[in-house]
MARSENU-304438 format. One record per residue (C-alpha): residue in three letters; chain; x, y, z. Coordinates in steps of 0.25 Angstrom, whole numbers. Layout:
BAMI/code/unit/u/v/w
BAMI/ALA/A/X/Y/Z
...
This chain:
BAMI/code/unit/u/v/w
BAMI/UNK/A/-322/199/-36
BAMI/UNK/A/-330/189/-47
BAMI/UNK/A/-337/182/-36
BAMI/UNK/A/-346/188/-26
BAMI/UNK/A/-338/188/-13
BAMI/UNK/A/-338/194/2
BAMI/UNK/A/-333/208/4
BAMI/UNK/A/-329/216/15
BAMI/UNK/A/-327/230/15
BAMI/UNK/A/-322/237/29
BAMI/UNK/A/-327/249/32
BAMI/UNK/A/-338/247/24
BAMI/UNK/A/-347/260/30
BAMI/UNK/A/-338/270/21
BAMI/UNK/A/-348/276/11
BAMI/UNK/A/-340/270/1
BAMI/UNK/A/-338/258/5
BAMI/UNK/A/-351/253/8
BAMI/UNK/A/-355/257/-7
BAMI/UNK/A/-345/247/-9
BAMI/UNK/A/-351/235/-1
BAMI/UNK/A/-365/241/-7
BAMI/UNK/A/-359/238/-22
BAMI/UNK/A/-353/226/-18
BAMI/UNK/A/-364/219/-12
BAMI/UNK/A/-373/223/-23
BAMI/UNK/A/-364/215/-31
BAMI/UNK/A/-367/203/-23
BAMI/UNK/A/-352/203/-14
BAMI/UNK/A/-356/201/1
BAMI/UNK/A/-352/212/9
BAMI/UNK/A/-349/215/22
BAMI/UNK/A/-341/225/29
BAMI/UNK/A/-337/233/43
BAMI/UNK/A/-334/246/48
BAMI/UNK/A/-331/253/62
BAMI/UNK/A/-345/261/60
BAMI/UNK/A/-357/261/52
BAMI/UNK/A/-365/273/51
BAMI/UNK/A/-377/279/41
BAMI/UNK/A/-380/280/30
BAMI/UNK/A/-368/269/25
BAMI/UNK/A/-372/260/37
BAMI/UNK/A/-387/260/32
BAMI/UNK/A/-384/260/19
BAMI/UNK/A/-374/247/20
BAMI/UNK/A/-386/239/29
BAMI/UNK/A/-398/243/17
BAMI/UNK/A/-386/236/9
BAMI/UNK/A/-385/223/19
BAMI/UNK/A/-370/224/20
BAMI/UNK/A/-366/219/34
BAMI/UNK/A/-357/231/41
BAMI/UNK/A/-350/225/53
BAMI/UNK/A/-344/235/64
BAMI/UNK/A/-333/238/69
BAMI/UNK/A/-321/232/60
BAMI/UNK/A/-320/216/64
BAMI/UNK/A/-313/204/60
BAMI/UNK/A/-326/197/62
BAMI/UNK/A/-331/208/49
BAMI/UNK/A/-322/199/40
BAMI/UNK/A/-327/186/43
BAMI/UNK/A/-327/178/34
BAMI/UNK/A/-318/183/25
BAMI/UNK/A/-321/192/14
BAMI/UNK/A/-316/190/0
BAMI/UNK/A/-314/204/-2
BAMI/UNK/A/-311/216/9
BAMI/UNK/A/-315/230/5
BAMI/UNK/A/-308/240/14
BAMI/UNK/A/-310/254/15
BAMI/UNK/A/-303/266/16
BAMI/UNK/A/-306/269/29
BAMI/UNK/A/-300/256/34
BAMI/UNK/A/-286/256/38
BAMI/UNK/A/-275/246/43
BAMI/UNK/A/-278/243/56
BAMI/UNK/A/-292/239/55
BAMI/UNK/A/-296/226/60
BAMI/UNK/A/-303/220/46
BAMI/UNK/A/-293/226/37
BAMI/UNK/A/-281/222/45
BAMI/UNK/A/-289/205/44
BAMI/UNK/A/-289/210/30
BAMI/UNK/A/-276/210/28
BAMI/UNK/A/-271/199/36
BAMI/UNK/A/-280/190/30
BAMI/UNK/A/-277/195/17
BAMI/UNK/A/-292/195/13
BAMI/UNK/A/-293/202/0
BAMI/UNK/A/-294/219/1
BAMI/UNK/A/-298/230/-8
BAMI/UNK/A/-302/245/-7
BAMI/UNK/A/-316/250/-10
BAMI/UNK/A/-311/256/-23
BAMI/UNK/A/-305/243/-29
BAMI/UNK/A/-317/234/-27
BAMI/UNK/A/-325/247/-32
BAMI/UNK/A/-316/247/-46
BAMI/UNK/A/-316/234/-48
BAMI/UNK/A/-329/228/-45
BAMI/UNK/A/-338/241/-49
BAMI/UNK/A/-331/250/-57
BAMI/UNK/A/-326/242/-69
BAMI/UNK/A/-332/245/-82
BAMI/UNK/A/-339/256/-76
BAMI/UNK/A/-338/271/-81
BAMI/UNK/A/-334/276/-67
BAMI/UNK/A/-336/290/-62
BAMI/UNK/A/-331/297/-51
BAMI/UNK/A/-335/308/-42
BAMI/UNK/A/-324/311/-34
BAMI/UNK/A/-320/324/-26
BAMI/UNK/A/-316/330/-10
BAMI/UNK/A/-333/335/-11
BAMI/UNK/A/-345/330/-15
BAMI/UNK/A/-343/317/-23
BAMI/UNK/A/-351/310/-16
BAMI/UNK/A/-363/317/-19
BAMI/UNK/A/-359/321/-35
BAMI/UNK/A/-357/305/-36
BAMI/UNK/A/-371/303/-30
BAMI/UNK/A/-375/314/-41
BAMI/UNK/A/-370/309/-50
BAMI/UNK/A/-373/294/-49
BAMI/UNK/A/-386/299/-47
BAMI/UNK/A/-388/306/-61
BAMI/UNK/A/-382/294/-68
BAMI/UNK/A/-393/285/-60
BAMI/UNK/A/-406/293/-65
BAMI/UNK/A/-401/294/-80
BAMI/UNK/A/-401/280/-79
BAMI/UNK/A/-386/277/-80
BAMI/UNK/A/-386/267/-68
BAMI/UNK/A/-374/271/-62
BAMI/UNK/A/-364/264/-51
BAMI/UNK/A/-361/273/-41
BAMI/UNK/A/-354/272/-28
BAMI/UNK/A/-355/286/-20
BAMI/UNK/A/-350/290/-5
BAMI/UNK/A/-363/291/1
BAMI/UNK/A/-377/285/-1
BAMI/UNK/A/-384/294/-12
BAMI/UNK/A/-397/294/-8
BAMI/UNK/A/-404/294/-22
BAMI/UNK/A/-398/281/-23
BAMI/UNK/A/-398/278/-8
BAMI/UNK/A/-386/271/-9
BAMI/UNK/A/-369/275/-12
BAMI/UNK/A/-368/264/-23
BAMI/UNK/A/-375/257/-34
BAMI/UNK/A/-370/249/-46
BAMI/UNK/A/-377/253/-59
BAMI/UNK/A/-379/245/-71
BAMI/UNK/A/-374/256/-78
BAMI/UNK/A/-360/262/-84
BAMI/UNK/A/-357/272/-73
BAMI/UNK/A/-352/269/-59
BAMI/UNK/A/-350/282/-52
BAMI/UNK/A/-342/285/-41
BAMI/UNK/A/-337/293/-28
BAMI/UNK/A/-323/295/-29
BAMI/UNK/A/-318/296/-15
BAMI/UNK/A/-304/301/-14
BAMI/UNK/A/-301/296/-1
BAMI/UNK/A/-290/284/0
BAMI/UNK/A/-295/269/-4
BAMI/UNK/A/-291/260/8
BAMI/UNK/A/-279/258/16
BAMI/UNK/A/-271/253/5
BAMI/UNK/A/-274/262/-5
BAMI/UNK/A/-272/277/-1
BAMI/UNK/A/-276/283/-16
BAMI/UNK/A/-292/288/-17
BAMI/UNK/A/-302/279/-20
BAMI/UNK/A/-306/286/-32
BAMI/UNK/A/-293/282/-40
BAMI/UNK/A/-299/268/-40
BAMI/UNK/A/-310/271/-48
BAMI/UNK/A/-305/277/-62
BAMI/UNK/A/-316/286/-66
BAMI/UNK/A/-322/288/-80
BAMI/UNK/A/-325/301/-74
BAMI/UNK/A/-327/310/-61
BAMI/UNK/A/-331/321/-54
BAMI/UNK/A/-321/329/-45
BAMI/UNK/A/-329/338/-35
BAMI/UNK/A/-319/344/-28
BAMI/UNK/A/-305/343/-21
BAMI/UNK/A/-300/347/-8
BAMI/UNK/A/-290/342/3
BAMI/UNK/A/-297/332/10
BAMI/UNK/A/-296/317/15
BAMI/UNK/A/-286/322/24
BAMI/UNK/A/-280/309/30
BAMI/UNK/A/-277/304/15
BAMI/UNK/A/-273/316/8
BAMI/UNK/A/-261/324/12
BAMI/UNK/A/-266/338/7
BAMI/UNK/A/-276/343/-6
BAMI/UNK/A/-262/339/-15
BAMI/UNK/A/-265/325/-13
BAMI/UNK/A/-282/326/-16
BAMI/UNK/A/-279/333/-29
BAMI/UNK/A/-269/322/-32
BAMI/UNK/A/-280/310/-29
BAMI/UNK/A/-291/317/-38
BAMI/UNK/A/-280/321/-49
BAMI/UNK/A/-278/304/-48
BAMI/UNK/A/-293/303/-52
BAMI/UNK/A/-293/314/-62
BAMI/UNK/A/-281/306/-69
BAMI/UNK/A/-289/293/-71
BAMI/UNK/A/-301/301/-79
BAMI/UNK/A/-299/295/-93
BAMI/UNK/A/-300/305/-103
BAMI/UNK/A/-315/300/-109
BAMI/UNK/A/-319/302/-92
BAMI/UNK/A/-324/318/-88
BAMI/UNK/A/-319/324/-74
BAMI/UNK/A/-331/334/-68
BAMI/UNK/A/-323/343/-59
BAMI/UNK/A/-328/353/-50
BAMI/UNK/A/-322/366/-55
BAMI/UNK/A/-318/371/-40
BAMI/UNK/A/-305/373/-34
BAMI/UNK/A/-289/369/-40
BAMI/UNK/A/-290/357/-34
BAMI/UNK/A/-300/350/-44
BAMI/UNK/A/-293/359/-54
BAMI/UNK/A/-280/351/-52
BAMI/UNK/A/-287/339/-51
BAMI/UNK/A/-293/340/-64
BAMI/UNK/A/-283/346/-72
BAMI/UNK/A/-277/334/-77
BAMI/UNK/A/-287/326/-80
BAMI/UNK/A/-288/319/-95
BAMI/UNK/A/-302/317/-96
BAMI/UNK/A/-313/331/-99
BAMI/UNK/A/-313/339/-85
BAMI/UNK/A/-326/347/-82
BAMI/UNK/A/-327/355/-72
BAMI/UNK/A/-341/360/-64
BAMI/UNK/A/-344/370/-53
BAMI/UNK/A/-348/386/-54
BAMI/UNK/A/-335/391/-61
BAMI/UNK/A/-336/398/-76
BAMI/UNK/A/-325/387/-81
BAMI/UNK/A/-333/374/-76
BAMI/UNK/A/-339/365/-87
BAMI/UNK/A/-353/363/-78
BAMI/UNK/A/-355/377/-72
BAMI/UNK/A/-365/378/-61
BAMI/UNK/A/-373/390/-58
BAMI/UNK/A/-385/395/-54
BAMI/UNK/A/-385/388/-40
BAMI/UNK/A/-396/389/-30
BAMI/UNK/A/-396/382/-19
BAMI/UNK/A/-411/381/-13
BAMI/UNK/A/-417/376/-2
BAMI/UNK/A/-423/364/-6
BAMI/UNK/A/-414/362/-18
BAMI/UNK/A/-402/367/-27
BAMI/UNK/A/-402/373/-43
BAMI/UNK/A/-391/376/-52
BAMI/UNK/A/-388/377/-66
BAMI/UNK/A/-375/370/-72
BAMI/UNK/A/-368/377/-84
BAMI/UNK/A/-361/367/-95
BAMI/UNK/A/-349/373/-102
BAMI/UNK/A/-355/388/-97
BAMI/UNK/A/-369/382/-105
BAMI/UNK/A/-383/380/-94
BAMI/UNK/A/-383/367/-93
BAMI/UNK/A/-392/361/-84
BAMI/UNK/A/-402/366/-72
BAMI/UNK/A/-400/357/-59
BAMI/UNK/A/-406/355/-45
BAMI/UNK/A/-407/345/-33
BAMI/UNK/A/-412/346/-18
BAMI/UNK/A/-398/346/-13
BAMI/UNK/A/-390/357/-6
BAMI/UNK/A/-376/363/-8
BAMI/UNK/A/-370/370/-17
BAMI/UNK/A/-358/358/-19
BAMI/UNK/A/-370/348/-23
BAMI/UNK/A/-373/356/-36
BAMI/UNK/A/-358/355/-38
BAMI/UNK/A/-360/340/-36
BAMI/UNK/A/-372/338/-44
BAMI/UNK/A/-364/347/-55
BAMI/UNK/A/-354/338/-55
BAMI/UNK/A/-363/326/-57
BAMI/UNK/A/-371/332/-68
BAMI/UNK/A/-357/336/-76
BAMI/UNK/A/-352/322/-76
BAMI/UNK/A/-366/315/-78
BAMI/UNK/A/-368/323/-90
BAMI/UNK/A/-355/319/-96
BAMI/UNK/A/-360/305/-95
BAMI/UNK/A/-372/308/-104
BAMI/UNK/A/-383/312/-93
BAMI/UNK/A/-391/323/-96
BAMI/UNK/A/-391/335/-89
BAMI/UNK/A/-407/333/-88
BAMI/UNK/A/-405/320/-80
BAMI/UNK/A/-394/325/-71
BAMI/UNK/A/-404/335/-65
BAMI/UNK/A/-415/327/-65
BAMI/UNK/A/-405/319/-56
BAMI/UNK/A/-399/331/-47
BAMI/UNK/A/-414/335/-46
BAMI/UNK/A/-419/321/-37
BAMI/UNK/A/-404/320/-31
BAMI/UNK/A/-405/318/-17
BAMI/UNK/A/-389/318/-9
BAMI/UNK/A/-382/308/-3
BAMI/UNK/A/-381/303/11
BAMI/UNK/A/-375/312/21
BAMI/UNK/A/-373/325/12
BAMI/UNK/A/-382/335/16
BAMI/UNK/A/-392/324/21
BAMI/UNK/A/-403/329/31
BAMI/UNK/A/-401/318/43
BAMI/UNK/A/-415/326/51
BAMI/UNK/A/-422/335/53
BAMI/UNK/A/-426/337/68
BAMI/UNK/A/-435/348/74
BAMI/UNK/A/-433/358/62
BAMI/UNK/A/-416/355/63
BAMI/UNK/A/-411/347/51
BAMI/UNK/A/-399/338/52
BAMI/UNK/A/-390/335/41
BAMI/UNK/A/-379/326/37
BAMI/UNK/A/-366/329/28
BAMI/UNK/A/-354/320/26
BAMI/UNK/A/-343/331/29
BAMI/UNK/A/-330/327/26
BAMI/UNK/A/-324/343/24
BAMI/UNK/A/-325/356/26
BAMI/UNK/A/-328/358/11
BAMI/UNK/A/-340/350/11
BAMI/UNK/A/-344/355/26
BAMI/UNK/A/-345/369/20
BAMI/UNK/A/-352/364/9
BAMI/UNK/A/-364/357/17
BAMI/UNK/A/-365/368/28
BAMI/UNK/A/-367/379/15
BAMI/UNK/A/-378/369/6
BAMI/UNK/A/-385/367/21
BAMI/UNK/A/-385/382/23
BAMI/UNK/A/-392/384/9
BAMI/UNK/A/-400/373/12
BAMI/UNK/A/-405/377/25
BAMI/UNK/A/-405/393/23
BAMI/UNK/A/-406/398/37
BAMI/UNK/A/-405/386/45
BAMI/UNK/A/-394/385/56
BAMI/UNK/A/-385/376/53
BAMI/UNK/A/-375/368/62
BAMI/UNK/A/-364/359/56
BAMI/UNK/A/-360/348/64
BAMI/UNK/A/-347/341/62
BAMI/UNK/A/-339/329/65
BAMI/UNK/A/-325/329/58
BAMI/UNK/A/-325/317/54
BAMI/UNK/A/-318/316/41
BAMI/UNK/A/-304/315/40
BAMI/UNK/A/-302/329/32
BAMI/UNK/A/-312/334/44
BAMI/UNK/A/-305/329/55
BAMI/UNK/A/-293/336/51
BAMI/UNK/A/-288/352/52
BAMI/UNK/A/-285/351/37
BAMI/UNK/A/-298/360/36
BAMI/UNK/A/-300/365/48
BAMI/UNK/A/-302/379/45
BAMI/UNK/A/-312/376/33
BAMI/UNK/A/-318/366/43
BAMI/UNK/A/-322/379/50
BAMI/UNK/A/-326/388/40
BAMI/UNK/A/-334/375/34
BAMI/UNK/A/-342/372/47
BAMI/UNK/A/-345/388/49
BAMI/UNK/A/-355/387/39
BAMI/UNK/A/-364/382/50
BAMI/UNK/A/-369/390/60
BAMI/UNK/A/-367/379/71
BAMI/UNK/A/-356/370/72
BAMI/UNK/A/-353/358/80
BAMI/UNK/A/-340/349/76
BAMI/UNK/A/-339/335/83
BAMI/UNK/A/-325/328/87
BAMI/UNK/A/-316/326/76
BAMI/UNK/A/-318/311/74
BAMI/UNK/A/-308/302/78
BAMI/UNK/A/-300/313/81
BAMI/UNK/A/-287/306/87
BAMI/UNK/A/-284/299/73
BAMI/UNK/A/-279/315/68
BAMI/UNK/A/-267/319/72
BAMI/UNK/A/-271/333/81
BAMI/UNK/A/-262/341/73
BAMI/UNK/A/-271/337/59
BAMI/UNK/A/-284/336/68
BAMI/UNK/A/-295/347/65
BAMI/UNK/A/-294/355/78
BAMI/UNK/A/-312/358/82
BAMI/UNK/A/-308/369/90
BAMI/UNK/A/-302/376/80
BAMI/UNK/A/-314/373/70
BAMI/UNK/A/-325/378/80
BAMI/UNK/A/-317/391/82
BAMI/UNK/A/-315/394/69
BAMI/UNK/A/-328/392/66
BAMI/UNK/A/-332/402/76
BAMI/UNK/A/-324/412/69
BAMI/UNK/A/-334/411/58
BAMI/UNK/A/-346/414/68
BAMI/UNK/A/-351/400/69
BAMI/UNK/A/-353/393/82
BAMI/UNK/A/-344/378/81
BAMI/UNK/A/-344/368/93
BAMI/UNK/A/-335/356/94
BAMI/UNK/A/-344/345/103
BAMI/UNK/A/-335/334/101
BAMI/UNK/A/-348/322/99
BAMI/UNK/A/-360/319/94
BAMI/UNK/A/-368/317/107
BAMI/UNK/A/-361/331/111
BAMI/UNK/A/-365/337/99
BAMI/UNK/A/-378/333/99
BAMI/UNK/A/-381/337/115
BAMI/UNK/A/-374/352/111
BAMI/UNK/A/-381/355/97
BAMI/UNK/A/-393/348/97
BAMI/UNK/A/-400/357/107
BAMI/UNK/A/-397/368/101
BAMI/UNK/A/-402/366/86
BAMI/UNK/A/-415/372/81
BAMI/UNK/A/-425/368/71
BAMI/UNK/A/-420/375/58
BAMI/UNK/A/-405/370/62
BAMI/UNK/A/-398/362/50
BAMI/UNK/A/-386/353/57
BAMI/UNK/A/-376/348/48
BAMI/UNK/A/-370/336/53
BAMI/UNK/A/-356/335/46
BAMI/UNK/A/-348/321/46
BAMI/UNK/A/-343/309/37
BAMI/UNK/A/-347/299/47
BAMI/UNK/A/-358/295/56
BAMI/UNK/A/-355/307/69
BAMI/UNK/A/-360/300/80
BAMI/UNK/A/-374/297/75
BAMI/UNK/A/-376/311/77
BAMI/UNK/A/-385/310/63
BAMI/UNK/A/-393/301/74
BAMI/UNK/A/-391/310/86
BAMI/UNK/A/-393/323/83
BAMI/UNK/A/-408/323/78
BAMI/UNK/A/-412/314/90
BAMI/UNK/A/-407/323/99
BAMI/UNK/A/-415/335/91
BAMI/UNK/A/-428/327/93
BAMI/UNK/A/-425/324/107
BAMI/UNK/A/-424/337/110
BAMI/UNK/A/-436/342/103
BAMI/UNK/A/-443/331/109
BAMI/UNK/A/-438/337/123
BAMI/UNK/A/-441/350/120
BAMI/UNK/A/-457/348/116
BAMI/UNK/A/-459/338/126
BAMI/UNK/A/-465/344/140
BAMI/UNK/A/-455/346/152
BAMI/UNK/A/-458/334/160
BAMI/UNK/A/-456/324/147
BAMI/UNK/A/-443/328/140
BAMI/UNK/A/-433/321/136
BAMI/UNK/A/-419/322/141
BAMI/UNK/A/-408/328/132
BAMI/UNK/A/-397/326/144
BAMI/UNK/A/-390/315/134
BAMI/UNK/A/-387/314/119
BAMI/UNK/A/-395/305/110
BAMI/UNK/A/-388/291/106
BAMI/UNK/A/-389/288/93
């Protein structure tokens, strides 16, 4: 696209997708786009940006015409502006062929891709090549919050990037990431998931086997040194492999982990050789894993160890991962993207050394579609009986899963029992609310688990604490009713 045109992109409010119209606005396009529903933090973030979000999907949203529609992955045949699309024959494109070929050329690309944690490693990582003064692209899966934004387009060498397995559009089932040709990458970790897409973990370790094989040979490939899958991703790749995690054969060995409080030290061995000393305020024992991964590959690119923790020392999070939503009569509220049971486990265990002594509840809406399935039902359980109180909301859009794929609640809730937790399935947010919120305390840590917006329950749950605190100081003859839940 030489000249400066109109694009549309639908279902602009995927994290991805409205780095995209971000990008492309900065670069002068004008950009509209629609989706069925906008919530926080994309929502917010696409209105600071100024791009017009129309809602629901409309033919109206593609007048006038575009030059140049962007359809997402989440889009599929049938819908009312891709179907005017196609009729019309208005020019089309995925989000990673506009990405490649109005971003990435002449770029030295470099992908953090993985089933866990690329999302926050990317945001690491771009984050270290910010303060050494690299001034790096970057387009991430969430909003990074030392950048308070998902994207920004450098005037340096380096564009770095999420690399998102998950298919590209409804014409093009491969991953996203195969669109990108990395220089080099990062690959967290693989497990089975993306359930609707991939048949079983045979056809996952296929996709990132793809990735590895377009490594050139001068590229470097960090790999966790965790599990066969990765192992067979990464055993044939051309370019130098090097692994990192807390084994004796990993190239950047971590030890000495403490996790604190109020913040989290470890030590990283090089080649079995002290290395370097690191800290930051975050949580969880998979974030030193993610930082580890950052500082590997950003040291391979010529930054120094010195500067790496100068930059983990003042790295905040990203949006939606481990975020504190409120804090409300002594009770603390806090916000996780769970998309599976691996990362569920791995949230409720950094809260518990976060919080030592705190009760904690988990409360989740199955949501994605790994979740919504009984592919991990059993882990599901084991996951969510790290909690000590657990309350699991409706699958969503549950009819759109056969019932014989469909994760059975019941059977979760039971099992979880097994494991000496309490587990109730209320099957809304309003429910939820009226049931739970009565019975949290001031010390109580609630873990609000989901990949989408709940039911404005981030909204509804601390308003309904105040009102009851409010209730419960006031004098008999002024208190407030509680007989209905809170609207948002």
């Amino acid at each position: 696209m030489t000249q400066k045109k109109h694009v549309h992109l639908i279902g602009i409010c995927g994290t991805a997708m409205a780095s995209l119209a971000g990008m492309l606005k900065q670069r002068r396009f004008k950009v509209t786009g629609s989706d069925l529903a906008a919530y926080p933090p994309m929502s917010n973030f696409l209105d600071s940006l100024q791009i017009p979000v129309y809602q629901p999907f409309s033919l109206a949203n593609l007048q006038p015409k575009p030059d140049l529609v962007v359809v997402g992955n989440a889009i599929s045949r049938g819908n009312v502006e891709l179907e005017y699309v196609l009729d019309e024959r208005l020019p089309f494109c995925s989000l990673p062929q506009i990405l490649h070929d109005e971003f990435l050329r002449g770029k030295e690309v470099l992908v953090v891709a993985g089933t866990h944690g690329k999302t926050t490693t990317t945001s690491m990582l771009s984050w270290i090549f910010h303060t050494s003064g690299r001034q790096p692209s970057f387009l991430i899966g969430g909003i990074a919050e030392n950048f308070g934004s998902s994207f920004a387009i450098g005037q340096g060498r380096y564009f770095i990037l999420e690399g998102d397995e998950y298919d590209t559009a409804f014409f093009d089932k491969g991953p996203k990431f195969l669109h990108y040709f990395p220089d080099s990458a990062v690959l967290t970790s693989v497990e089975f998931d993306h359930a609707d897409i991939y048949q079983d973990l045979d056809a996952v370790e296929t996709a990132f086997q793809r990735l590895v094989n377009l490594l050139p040979r001068r590229g470097r490939l960090i790999a966790h040194d965790m599990g066969e899958s990765v192992q067979r991703c990464v055993s044939r790749a051309f370019c130098p492999v090097e692994r990192y995690g807390s084994s004796n054969h990993a190239t950047w060995r971590v030890t000495n982990l403490k996790l604190e409080q109020t913040r989290t030290t470890w030590s990283v061995l090089h080649d079995e050789q002290h290395w370097a000393d690191f800290e930051f305020s975050l949580g969880g024992e998979y974030n030193v894993w993610n930082a580890t991964a950052a500082a590997a590959l950003a040291f391979d690119y010529g930054i120094s160890k010195e500067e790496i923790a100068a930059a983990l020392k003042i790295f905040k999070s990203v949006k939606r991962r481990l975020e504190v939503k409120a804090q409300v009569n002594g009770i603390t509220i806090i916000d996780d993207f769970a998309h599976h049971p691996t990362a569920i486990a791995g949230t409720l265990a950094a809260l518990r050394s976060r919080y030592p002594g705190a009760r904690l509840w988990a409360i989740l809406e199955p949501r994605s579609n790994t979740l919504r399935r009984n592919v991990f039902q059993d882990d599901l359980a084991k996951s969510l009986a790290l909690a000590d109180e657990v309350v699991i909301a409706s699958v969503f859009k549950a009819d759109a899963i056969p019932q014989a794929e469909r994760l059975n609640l019941d059977a979760v809730s039971d099992q979880i029992g097994k494991y000496g937790r309490r587990a109730r399935v209320i099957a809304d947010v309003d429910s939820i609310i009226a049931g739970a919120a009565p019975e949290m305390r001031s010390g109580d840590v609630v873990a609000i688990l989901s990949n989408g917006g709940f039911g404005g329950i981030y909204e509804k749950l601390p308003q309904r604490l105040k009102l009851i605190a409010a209730n419960a100081s006031a004098p008999s003859s002024a208190k407030k009713t509680l007989e209905a839940p809170t609207k948002a």
